[in-house]
SERO-397101 format. One record per atom (N, C-alpha, C, O): y, z, x. Coordinates in Angstrom, 3 decimals, padded with zeros to 6 digits. Layout:
BEGIN
((Y, Z, X))
...
//
This chain:
BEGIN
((007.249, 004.090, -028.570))
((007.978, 005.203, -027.996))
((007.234, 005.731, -026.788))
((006.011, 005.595, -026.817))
((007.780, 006.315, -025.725))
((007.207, 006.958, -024.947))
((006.780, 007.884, -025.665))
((007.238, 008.249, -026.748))
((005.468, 008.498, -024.822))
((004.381, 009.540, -024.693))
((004.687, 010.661, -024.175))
((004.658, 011.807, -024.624))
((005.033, 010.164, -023.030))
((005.237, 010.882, -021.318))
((006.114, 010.492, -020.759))
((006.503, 009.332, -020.895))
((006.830, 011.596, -019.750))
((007.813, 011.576, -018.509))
((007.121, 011.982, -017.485))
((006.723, 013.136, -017.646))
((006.768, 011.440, -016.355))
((006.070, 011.986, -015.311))
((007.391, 012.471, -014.415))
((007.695, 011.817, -013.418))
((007.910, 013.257, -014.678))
((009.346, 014.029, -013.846))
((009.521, 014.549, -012.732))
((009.529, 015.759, -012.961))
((009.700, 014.350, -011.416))
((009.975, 014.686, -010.023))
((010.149, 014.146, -009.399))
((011.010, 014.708, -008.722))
((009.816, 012.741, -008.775))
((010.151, 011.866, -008.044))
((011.861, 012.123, -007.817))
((012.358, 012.624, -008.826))
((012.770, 011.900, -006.789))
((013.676, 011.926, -006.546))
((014.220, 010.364, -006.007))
((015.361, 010.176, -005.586))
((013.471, 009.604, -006.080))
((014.177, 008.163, -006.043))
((013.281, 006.976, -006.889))
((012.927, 007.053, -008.066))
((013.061, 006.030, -006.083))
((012.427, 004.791, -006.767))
((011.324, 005.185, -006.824))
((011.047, 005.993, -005.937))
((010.340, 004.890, -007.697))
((008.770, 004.777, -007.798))
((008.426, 003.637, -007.741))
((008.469, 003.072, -008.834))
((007.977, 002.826, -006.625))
((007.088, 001.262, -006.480))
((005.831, 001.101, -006.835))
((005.328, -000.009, -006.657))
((005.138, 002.046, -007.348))
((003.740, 002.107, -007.339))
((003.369, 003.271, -008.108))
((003.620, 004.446, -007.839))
((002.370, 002.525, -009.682))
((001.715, 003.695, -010.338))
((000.399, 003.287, -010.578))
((000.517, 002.062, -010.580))
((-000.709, 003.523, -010.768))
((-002.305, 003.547, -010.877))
((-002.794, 004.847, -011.857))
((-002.470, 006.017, -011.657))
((-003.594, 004.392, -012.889))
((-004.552, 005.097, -013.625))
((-006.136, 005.416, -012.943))
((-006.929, 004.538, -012.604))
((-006.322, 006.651, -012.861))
((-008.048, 006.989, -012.062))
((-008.490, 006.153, -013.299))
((-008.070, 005.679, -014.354))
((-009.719, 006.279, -012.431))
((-010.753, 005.320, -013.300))
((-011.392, 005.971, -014.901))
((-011.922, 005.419, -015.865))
((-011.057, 007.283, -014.613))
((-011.354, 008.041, -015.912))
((-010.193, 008.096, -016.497))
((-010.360, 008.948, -017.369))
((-009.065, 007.703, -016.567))
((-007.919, 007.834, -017.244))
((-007.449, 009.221, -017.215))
((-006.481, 009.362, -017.961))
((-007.713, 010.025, -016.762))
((-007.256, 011.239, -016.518))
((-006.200, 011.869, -015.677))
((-005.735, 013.001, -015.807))
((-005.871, 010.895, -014.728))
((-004.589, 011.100, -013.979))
((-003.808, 009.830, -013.550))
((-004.443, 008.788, -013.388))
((-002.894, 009.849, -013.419))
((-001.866, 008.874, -012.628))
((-001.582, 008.999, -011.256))
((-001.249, 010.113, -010.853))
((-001.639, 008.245, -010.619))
((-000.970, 008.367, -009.066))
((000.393, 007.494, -009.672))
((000.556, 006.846, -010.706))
((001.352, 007.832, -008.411))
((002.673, 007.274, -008.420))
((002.616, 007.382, -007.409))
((001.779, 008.121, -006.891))
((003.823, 006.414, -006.463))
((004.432, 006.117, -005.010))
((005.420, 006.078, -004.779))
((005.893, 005.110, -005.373))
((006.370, 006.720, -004.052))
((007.884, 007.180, -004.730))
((008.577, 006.498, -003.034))
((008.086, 006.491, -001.905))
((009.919, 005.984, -003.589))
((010.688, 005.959, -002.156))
((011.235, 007.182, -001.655))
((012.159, 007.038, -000.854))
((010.943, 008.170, -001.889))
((011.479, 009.773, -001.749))
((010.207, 010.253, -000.869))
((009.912, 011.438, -000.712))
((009.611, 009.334, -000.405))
((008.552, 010.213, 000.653))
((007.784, 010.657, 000.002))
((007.745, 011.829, 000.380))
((007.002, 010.525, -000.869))
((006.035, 011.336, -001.379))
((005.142, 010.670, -002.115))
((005.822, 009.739, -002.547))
((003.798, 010.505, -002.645))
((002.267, 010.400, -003.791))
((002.115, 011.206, -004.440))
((001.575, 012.201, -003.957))
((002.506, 011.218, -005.886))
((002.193, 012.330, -006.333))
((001.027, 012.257, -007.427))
((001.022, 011.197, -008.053))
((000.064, 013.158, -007.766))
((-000.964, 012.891, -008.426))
((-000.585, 013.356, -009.403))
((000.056, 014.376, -009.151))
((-000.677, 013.009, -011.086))
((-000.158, 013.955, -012.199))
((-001.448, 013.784, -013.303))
((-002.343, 012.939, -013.313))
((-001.182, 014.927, -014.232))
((-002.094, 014.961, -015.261))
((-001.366, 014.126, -016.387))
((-000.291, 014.296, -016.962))
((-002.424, 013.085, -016.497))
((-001.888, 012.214, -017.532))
((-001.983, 012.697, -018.993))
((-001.820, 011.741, -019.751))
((-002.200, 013.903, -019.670))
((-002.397, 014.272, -020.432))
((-000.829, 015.680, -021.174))
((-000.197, 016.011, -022.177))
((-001.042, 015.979, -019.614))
((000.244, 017.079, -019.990))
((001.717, 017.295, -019.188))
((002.701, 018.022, -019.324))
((001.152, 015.931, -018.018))
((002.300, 015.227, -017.611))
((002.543, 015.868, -016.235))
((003.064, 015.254, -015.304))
((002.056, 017.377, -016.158))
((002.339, 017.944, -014.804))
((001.350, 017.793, -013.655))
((000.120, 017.744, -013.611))
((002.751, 017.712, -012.329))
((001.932, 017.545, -010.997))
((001.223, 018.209, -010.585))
((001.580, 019.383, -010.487))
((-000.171, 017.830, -010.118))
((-001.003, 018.321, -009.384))
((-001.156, 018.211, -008.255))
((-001.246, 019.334, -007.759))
((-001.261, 017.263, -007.366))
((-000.921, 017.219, -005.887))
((000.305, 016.188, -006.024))
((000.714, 015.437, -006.910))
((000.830, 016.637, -004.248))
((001.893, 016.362, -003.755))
((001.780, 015.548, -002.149))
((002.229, 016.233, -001.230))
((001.376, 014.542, -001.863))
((001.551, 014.231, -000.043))
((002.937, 014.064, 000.503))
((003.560, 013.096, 000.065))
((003.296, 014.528, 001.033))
((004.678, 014.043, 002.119))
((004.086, 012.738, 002.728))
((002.900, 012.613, 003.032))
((004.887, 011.936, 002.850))
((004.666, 010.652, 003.512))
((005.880, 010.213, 004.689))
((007.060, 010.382, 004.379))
((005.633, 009.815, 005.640))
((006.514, 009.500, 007.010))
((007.415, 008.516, 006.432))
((008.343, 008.261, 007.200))
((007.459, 007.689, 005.008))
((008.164, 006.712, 005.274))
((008.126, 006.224, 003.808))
((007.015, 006.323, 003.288))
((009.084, 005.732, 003.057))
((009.011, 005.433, 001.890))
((007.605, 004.771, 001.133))
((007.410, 003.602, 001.469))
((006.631, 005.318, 000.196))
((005.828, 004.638, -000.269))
((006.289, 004.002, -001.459))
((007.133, 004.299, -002.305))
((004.970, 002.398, -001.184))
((005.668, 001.489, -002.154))
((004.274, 000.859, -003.396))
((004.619, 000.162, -004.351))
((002.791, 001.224, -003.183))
((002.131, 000.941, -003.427))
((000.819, 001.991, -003.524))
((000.579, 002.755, -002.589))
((-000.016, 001.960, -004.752))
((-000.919, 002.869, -004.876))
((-001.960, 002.513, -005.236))
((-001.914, 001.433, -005.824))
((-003.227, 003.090, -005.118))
((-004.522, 002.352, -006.069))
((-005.830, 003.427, -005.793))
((-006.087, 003.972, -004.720))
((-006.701, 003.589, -007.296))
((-007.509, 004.741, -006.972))
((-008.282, 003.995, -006.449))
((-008.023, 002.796, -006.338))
((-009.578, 004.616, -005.941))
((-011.222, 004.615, -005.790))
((-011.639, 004.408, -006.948))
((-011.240, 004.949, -007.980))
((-012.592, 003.492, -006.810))
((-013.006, 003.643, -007.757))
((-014.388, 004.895, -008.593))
((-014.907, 005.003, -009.704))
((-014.486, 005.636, -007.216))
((-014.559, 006.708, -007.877))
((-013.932, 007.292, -008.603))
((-014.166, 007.529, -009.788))
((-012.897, 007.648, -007.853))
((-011.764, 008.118, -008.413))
((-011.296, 009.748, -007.453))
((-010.451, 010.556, -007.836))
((-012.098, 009.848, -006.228))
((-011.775, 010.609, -005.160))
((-010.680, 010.062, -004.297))
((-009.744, 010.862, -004.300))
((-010.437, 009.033, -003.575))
((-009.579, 008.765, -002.848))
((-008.506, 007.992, -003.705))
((-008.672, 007.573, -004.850))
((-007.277, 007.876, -002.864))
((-005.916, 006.922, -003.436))
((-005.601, 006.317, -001.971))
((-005.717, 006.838, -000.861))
((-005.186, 005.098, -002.340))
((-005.020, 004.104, -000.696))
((-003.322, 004.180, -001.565))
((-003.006, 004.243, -002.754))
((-002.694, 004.143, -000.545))
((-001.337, 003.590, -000.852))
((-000.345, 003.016, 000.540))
((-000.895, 003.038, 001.641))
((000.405, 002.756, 000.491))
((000.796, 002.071, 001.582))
((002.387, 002.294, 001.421))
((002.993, 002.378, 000.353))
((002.984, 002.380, 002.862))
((004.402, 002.715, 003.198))
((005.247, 001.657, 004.254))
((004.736, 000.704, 004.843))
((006.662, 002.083, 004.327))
((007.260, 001.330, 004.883))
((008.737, 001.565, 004.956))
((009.099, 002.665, 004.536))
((009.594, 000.817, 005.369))
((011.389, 001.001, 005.439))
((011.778, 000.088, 005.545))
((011.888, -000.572, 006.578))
((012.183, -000.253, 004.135))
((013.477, -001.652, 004.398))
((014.002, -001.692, 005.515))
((013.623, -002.639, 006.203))
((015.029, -000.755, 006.146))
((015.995, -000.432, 007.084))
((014.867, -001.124, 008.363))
((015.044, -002.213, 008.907))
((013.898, -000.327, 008.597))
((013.295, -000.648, 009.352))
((012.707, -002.266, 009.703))
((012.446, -002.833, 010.765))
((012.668, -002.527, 008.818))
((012.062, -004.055, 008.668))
((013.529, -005.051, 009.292))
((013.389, -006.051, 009.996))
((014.342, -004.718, 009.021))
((015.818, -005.196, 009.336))
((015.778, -005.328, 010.642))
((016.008, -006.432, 011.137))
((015.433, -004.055, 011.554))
((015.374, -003.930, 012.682))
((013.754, -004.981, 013.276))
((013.618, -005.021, 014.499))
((013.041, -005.477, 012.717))
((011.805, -005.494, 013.755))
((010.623, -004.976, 012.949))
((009.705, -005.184, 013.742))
((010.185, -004.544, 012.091))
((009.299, -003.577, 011.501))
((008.450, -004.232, 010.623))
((008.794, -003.839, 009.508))
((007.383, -005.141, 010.488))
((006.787, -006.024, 009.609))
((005.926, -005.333, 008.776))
((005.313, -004.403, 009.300))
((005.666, -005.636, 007.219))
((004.641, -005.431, 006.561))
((004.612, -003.853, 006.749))
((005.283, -003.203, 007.551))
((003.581, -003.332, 005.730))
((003.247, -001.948, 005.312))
((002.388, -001.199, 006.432))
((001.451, -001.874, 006.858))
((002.539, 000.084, 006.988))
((001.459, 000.663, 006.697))
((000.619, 001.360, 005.856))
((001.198, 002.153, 005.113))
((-001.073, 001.265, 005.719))
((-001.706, 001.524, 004.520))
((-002.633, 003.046, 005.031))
((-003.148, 003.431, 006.080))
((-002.508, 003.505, 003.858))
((-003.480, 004.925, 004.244))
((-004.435, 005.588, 002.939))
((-004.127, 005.852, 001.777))
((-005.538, 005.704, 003.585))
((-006.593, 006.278, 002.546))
((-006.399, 008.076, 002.415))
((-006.328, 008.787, 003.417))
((-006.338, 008.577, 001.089))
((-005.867, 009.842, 001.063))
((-006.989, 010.051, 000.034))
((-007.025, 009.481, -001.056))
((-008.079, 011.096, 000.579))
((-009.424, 012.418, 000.301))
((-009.028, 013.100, -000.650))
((-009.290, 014.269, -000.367))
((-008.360, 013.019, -001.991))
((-007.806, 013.819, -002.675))
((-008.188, 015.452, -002.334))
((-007.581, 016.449, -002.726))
((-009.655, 015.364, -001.288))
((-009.872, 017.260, -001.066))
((-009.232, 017.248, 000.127))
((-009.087, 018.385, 000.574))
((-008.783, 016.357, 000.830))
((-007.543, 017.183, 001.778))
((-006.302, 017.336, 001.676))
((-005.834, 017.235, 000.542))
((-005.562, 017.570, 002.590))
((-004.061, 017.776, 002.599))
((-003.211, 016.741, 003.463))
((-001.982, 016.666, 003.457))
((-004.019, 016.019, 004.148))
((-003.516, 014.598, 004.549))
((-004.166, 013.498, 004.793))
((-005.347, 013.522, 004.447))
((-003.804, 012.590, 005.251))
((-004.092, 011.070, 004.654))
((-004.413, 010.297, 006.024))
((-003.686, 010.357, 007.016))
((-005.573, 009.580, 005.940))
((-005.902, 008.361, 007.423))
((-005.646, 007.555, 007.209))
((-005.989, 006.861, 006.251))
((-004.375, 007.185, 008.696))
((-004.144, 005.810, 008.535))
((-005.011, 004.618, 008.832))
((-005.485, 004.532, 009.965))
((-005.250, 003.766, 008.012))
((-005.907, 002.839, 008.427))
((-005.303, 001.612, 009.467))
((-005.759, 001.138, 010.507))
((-004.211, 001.366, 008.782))
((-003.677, -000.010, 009.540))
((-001.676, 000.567, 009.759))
((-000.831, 001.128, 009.062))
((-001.733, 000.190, 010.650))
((-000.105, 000.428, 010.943))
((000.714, -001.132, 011.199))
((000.364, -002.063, 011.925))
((001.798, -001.017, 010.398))
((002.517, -002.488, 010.633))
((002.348, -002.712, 012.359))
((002.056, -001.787, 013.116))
((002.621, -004.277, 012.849))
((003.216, -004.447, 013.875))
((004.503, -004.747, 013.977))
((004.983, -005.267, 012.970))
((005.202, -004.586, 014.865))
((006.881, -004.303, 015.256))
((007.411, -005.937, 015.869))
((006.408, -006.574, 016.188))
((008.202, -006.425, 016.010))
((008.711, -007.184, 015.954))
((010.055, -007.038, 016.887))
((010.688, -005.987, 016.782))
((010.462, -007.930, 017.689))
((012.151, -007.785, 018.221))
((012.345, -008.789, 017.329))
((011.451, -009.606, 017.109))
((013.700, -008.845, 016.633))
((014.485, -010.068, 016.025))
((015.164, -010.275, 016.742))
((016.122, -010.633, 016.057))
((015.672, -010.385, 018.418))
((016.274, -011.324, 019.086))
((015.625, -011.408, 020.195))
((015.295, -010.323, 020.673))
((015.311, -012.404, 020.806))
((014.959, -012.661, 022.329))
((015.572, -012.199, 023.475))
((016.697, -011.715, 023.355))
((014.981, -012.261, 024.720))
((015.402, -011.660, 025.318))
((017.159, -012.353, 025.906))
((017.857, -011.750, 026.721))
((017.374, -013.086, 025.549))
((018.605, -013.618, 025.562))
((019.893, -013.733, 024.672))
((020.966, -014.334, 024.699))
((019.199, -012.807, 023.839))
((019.821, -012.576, 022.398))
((020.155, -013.157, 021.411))
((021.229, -013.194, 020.811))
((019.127, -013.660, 021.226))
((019.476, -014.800, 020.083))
((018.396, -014.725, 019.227))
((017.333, -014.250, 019.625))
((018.565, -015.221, 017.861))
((017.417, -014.781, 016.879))
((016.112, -015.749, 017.203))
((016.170, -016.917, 017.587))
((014.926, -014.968, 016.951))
((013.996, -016.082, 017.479))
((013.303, -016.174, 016.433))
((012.107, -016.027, 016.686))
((013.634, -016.444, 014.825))
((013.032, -016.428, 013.943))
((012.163, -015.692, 013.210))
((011.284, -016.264, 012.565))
((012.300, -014.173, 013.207))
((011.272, -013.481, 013.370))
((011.559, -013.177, 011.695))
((010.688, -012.938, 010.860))
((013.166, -013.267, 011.441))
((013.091, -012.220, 010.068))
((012.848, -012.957, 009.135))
((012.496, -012.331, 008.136))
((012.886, -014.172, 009.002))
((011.806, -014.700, 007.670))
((010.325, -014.239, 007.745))
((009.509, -014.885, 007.087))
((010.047, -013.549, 008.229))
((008.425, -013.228, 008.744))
((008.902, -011.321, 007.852))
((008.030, -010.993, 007.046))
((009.812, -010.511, 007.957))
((010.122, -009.765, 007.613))
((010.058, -009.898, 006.105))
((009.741, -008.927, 005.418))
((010.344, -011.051, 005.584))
((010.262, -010.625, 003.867))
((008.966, -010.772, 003.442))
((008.749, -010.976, 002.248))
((007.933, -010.687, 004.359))
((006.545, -010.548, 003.563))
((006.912, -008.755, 003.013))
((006.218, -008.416, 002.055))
((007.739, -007.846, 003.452))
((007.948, -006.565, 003.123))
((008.541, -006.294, 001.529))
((008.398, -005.295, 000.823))
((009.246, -007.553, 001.251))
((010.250, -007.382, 000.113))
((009.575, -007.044, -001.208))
((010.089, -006.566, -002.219))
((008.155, -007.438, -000.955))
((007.652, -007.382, -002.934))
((005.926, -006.794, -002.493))
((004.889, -007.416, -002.263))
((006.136, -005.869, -002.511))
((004.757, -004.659, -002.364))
((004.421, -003.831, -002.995))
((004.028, -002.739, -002.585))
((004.487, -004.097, -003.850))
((003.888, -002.952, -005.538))
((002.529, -003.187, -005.585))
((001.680, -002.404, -006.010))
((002.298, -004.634, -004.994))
((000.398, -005.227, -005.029))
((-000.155, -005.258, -003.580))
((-000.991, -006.123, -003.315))
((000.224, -004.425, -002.664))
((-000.089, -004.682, -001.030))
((-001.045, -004.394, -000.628))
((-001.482, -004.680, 000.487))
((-001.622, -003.692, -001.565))
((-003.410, -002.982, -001.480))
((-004.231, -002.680, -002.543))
((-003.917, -002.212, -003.637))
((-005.480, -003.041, -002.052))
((-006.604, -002.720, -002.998))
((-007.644, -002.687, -002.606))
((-007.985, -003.280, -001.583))
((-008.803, -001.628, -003.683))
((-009.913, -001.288, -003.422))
((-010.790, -002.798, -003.993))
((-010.510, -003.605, -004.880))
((-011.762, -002.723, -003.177))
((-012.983, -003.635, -003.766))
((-013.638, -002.976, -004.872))
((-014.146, -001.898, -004.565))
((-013.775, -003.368, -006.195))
((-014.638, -002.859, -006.880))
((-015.937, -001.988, -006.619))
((-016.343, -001.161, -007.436))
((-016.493, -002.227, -005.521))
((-017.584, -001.084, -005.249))
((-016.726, -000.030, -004.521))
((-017.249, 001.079, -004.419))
((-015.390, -000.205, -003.956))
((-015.132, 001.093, -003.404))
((-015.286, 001.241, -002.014))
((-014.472, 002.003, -001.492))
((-016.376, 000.550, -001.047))
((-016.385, 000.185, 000.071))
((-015.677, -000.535, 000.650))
((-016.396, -001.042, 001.511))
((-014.770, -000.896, 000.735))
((-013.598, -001.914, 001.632))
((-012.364, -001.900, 000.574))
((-012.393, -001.619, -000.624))
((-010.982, -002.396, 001.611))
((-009.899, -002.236, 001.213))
((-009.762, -003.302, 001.751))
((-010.312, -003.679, 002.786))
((-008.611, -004.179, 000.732))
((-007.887, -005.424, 001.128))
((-006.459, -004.761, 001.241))
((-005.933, -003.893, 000.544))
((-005.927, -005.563, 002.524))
((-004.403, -005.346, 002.577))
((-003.686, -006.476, 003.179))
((-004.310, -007.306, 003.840))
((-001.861, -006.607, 002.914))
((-001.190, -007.357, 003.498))
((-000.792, -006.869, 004.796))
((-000.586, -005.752, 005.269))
((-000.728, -008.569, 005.412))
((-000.673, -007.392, 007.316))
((-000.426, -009.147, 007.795))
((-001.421, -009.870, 007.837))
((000.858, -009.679, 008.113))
((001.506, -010.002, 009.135))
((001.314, -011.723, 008.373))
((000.779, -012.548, 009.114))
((001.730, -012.193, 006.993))
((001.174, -013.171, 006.646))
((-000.373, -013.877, 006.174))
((-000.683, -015.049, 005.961))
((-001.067, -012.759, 006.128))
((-002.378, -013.067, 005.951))
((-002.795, -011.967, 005.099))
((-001.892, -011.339, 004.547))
((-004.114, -011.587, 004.872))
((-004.780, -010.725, 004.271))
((-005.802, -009.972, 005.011))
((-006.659, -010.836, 005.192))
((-006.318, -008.687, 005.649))
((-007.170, -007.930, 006.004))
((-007.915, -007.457, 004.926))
((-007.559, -007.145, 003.790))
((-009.405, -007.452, 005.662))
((-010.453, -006.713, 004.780))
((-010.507, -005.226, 006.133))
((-010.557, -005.199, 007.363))
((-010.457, -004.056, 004.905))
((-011.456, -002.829, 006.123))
((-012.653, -002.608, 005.396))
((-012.907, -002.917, 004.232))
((-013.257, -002.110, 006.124))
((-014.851, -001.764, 006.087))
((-014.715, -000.382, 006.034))
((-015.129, 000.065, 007.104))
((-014.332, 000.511, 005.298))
((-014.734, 001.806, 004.694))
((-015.867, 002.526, 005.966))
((-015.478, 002.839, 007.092))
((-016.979, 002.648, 005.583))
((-018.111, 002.796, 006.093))
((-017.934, 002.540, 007.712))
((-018.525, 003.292, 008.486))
((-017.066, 001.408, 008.239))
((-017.190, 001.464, 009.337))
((-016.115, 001.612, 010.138))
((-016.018, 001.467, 011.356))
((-015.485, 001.854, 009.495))
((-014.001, 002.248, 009.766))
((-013.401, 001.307, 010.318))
((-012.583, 001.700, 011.149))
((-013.495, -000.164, 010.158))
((-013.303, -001.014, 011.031))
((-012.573, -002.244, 009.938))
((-012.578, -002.284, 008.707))
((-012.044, -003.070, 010.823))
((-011.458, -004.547, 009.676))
((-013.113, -005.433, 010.140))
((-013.780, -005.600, 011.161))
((-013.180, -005.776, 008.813))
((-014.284, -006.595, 008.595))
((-014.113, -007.952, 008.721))
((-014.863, -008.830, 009.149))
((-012.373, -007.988, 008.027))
((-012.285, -009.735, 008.255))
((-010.866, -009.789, 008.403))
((-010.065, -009.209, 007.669))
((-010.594, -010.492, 009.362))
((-008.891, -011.228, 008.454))
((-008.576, -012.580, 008.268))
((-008.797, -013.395, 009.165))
((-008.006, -012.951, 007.027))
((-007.881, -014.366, 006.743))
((-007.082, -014.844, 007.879))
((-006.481, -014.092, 008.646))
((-007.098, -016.173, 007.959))
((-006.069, -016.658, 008.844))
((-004.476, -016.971, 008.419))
((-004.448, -017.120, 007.197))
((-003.295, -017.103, 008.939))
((-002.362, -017.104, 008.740))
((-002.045, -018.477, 007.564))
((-002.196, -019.681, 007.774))
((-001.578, -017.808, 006.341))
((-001.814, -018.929, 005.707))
((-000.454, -019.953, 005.450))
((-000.378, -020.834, 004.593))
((000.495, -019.603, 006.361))
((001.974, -020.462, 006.672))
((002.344, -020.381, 005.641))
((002.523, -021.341, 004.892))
((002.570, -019.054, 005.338))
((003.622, -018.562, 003.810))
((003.235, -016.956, 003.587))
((002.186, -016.313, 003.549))
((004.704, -016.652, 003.455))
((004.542, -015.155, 003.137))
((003.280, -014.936, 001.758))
((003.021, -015.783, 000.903))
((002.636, -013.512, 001.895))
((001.930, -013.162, 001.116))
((002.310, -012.084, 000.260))
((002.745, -011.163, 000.951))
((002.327, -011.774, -001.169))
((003.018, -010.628, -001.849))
((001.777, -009.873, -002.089))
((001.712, -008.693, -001.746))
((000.754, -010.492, -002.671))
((-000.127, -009.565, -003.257))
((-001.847, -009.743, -003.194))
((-002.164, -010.932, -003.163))
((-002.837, -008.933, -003.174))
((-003.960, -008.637, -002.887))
((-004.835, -008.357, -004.142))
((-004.521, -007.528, -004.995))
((-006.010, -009.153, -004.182))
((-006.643, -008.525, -005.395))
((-007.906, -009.035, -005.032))
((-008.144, -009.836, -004.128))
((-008.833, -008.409, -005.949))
((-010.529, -008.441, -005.900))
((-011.111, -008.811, -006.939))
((-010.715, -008.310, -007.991))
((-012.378, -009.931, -006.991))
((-012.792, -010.621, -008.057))
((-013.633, -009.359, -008.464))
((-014.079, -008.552, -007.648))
((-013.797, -009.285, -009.836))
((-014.552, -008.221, -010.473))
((-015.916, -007.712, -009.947))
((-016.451, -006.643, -010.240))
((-016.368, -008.647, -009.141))
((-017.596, -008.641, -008.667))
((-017.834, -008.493, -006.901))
((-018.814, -008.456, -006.157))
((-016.087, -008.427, -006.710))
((-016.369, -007.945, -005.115))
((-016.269, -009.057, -004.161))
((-015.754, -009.013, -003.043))
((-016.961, -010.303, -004.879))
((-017.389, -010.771, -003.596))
((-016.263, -011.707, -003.201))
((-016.542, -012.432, -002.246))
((-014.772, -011.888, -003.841))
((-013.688, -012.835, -003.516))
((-012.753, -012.146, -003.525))
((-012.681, -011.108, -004.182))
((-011.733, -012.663, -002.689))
((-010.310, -012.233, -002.499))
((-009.532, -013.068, -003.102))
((-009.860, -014.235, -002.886))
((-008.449, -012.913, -003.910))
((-007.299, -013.526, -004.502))
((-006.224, -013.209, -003.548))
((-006.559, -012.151, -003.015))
((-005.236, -013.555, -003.131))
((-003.952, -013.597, -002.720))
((-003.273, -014.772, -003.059))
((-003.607, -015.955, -002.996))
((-001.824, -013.973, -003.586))
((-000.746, -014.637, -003.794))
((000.123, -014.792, -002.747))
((-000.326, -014.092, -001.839))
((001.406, -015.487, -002.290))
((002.564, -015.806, -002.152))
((003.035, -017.183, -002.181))
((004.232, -017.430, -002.033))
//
């Protein structure tokens, strides 16, 4: 039986995460919003507005920050590739973006499709589009067919895989940090 209703979200939720102490839930709602809740008595504690439907969440492993990442179908239709991802300070009131999709025309300048929107459904399945490295210092993300590492600390991308000639769905970290898993 259920336990809990985590109740407010006003549309889809793509994305839920347990802190590392089990003490709260993040969720990622297509209603614009992250909401942080007490996993114990079910009510919200923080709230972010987000520019754009979020689809993906994941704590720190402290358990101070939440990375989650956004986006728009609609938009992707038009030109709009892959997520943007953002690290959110649970002690502030808004969130740094780290990486912003790149944009895309789907027709040439002659108007005709130039293949771009099969490159668009790397957007379709992003519940796994980001993650922390087990130490907490770097974030893996999906970004244009490949995989990005950021460097926390240096605010910088540390690495990016090369294009691996196939959409990518999902991102993950060997227990020990030192490997990247990706699927598609």
């Amino acid at each position: 039986r259920a336990e809990r209703f985590l109740s407010g979200h006003t549309s889809t939720v793509g994305g839920v995460a347990w802190s590392p102490d089990g003490s709260r839930v993040a969720t990622a709602g297509t209603d614009q919003t992250v909401r942080i809740w007490d996993a114990v008595t079910g009510q919200e504690l923080q709230r972010l507005p987000t520019n754009n439907q979020a689809y993906s969440v994941a704590w720190s492993p402290d358990g101070s920050t939440v990375l989650f990442t956004t986006g728009d179908r609609f938009l992707y239709m038009r030109g709009d590739q892959g997520v943007d991802v953002f690290l959110w300070d649970l002690q502030q009131t808004e969130a740094q973006q780290i990486y912003s999709a790149p944009a895309y025309a789907i027709l040439d300048a002659a108007g005709l499709s130039n293949g771009i929107a099969e490159k668009l459904m790397v957007a379709e399945d992003t519940s796994r589009a980001a993650a922390f490295s087990p130490d907490g210092s770097r974030v893996a993300f999906i970004a244009d067919r490949s995989a990005v590492v950021y460097n926390r600390a240096l605010a910088a991308v540390d690495l990016t895989l090369p294009d691996q000639g196939d959409l990518i769905y999902s991102v993950d970290w060997s227990p020990e940090g030192s490997r990247l898993l990706i699927a598609g």
